[in-house]
N, C-alpha and C positions, 0 to 999 in steps of 0.2 A: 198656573202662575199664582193665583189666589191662595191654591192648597198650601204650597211650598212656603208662603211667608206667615200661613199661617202657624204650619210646623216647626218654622226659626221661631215664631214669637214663644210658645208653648214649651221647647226647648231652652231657650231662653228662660222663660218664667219658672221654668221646674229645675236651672243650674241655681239660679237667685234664689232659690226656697231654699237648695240645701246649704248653700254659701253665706247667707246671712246671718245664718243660727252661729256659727264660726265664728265670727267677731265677737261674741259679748266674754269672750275667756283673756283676750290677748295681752290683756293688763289686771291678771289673777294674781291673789296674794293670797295667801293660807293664810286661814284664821291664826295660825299658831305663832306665825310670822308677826302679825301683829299686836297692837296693846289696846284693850278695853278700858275706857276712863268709867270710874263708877259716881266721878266727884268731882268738883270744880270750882276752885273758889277765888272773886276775885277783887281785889282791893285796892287802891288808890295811896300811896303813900304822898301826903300834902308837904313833906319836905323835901323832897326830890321830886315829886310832878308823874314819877314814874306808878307804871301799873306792877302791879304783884301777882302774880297767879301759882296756884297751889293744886296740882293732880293727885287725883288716887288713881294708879294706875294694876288693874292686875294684869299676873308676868304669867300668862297662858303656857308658855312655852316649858317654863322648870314649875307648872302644877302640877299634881299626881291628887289621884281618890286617898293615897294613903299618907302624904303630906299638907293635904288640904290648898287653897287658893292661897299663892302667893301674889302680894300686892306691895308697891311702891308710892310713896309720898315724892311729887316732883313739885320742884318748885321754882319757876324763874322771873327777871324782873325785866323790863323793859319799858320803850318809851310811851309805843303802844301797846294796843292787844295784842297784837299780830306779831311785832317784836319779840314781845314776852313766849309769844303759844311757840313761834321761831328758838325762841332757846329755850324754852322747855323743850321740844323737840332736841339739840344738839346732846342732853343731858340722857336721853334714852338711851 
């Protein structure tokens, strides 16, 4: 009786060893898919109250060795950071 649970536990341990390694893909994104900020800039406009922020973003996706790194200037304003970084994002 002893043997037998210890066979389930061992069994057990050795599904979990391969099944865990499984989960670190399941919310994968290809590098190419996404944008590399190189730059980030951000300011305070004292007549509206609002933030301003300014990306450099390079465009991985339409780079080539023979057209060299294409990069974009994004820039959006909001009330806060988070607003702002929120429509910078819509603007990708």
């Amino acid at each position: 009786m002893n043997k037998r649970k210890i066979k389930k536990f061992f069994v057990f341990a050795l599904i979990l060893l391969f099944i865990v390694p499984m989960f670190g893909c399941w919310d994968y994104v290809a590098l190419p898919d996404t944008g590399v900020v190189l730059a980030m800039a951000v300011d305070k406009d004292p007549a509206t109250n609002n933030y301003k922020l300014a990306f450099d973003v390079i465009d991985i996706k339409n780079s080539s060795k023979d057209k060299g790194i294409k990069d974009t200037i994004v820039e959006s304003e909001g009330v806060t950071i988070f607003d702002a970084i929120r429509n910078a994002k819509r603007k990708l």
